[in-house]
C-alpha positions, 0 to 999 in steps of 0.5 A: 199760150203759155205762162201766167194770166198777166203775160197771156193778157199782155201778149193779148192787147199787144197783138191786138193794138198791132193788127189795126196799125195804120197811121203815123203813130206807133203802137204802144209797146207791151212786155211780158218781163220785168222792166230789169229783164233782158228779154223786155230788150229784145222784145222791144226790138222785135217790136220795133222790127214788127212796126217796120215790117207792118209800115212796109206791108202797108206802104209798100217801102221800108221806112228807112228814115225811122230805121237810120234815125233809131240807130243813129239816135241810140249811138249818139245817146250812148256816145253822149252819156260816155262823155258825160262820165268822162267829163264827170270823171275829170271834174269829180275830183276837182269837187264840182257838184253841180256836174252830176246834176248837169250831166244827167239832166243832158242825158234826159234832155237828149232821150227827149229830144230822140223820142220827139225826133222819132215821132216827127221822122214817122210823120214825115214817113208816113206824108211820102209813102203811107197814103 
């Protein structure tokens, strides 16, 4: 392994919470960049696709319900915040203050609603093909 202690032990724990994954639950997520990096993106991503293929090594299927569901959810989120700045945009000039305020507390509110999306998806993945 190459690089710093700190990226040696991340490496570490996360093949170690990789190899015993069974279950609904995902394992936690760990990167060796920074969290501005742009290899910290595509090191999730490759996470992700690990967590997919560990999910068809051990039930024997895709889990194409939590594939379709991250894609549509990231479209939807960047769509969202898209309208957010344009409706910002419009109601800027006419001096609402509040619309900053809203608009970011839907984005946070819709990222919730994914993340808690995600989870219920993989449970139901898991109950049809994991057993």
């Amino acid at each position: 392994m190459n690089g710093s202690l700190a990226n040696q032990v991340a490496a570490a724990k996360y093949e170690r919470s990789m190899r015993p994954f069974v279950g609904w639950e995902e394992p936690k997520f760990y990167s060796p960049y920074r969290s501005r990096d742009i290899r910290n993106s595509f090191a999730y991503i490759r996470h992700k696709y690990r967590v997919w293929r560990a999910f068809r090594d051990h039930s024997g299927h895709w889990p194409v319900l939590s594939i379709g569901f991250h894609v549509v959810s990231w479209m939807v989120v960047f769509g969202f915040v898209a309208a957010a700045f344009a409706w910002l945009g419009e109601h800027k000039r006419r001096g609402d203050s509040w619309g900053v305020i809203l608009s970011f507390a839907g984005i946070l509110v819709l990222i919730g609603v994914r993340d808690r999306g995600t989870r219920m998806i993989r449970k139901l993945e898991w109950n049809i093909w994991g057993t």
